[in-house]
N, C-alpha and C positions, 0 to 999 in steps of 0.2 A: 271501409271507404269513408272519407272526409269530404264536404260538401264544401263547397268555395262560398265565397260572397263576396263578388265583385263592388268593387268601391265608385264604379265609376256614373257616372249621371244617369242613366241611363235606365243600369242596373238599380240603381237606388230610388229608380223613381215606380220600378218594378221588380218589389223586392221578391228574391229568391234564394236558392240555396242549388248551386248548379253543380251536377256530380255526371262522375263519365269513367270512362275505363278503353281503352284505347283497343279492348275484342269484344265490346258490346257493340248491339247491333240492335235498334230502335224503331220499331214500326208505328205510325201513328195512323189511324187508320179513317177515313169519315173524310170529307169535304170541309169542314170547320173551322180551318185554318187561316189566319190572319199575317203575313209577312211585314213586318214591320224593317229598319237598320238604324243603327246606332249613330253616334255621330263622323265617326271617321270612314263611313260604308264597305268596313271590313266585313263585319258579321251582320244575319239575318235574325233577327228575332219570331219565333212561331208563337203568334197568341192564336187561344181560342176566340170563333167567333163569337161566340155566345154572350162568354162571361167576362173576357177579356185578359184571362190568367197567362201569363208568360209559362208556355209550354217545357223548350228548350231555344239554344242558341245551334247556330249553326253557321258553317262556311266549304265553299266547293275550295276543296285544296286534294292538287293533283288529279284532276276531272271524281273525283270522290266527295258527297256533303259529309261531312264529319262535323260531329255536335256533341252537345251536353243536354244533357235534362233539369230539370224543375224539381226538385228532389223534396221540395214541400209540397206538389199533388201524389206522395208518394204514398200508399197504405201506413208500412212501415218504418218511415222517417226515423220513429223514436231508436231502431237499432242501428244507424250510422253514426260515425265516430262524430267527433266535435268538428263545427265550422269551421274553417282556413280563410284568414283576411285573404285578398288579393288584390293587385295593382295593376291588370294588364295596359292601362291606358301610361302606363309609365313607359314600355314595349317601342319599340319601332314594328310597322307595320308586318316588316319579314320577321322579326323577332316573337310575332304573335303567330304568323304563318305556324312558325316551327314549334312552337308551344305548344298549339292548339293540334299538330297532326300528331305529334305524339303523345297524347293526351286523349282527346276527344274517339269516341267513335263512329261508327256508320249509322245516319240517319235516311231513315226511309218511307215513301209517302207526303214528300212534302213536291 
């Protein structure tokens, strides 16, 4: 698996390394969660309350949240492939819809 790195403001101002798999299935478990959105109020941003670390990203598509994770709070980081630039803010709005459901997986607990 290869971790993304969104290029967009947002994401660059919270930097991360966001990876998914379209049959994973993400429990986040505790009250600690912070919901932030981005600028075009497509996606949700989950920080911790705590510390403020960008959890994962996340969107209700097709009454489902399907997300991404934070792939630098990850133990083993060091075994995933190399980071992939990426450009979604290049996207129209539907064109991220369809990106992100086939892509992303089931987020739960938020």
């Amino acid at each position: 698996m290869n971790p993304r790195i969104c290029d967009c403001n947002y994401c660059q101002a919270n930097p991360s390394r966001i990876i998914s798999d379209p049959n994973m299935s993400v429990v986040f478990i505790g009250d600690g969660i912070l919901t932030k959105q981005n600028g075009d109020q497509l996606a949700n941003f989950y920080h911790c309350k705590a510390c403020n670390e960008l959890l994962a990203v996340g969107c209700n598509i097709n009454g489902r949240l399907r997300g991404a994770v934070n792939s630098n709070l990850m133990q083993d980081v060091n075994q995933l492939g190399n980071p992939i630039q990426i450009q979604p803010r290049l996207l129209s709005a539907a064109e991220k819809l369809e990106r992100w459901d086939k892509l992303w997986g089931v987020l739960n607990g938020f």
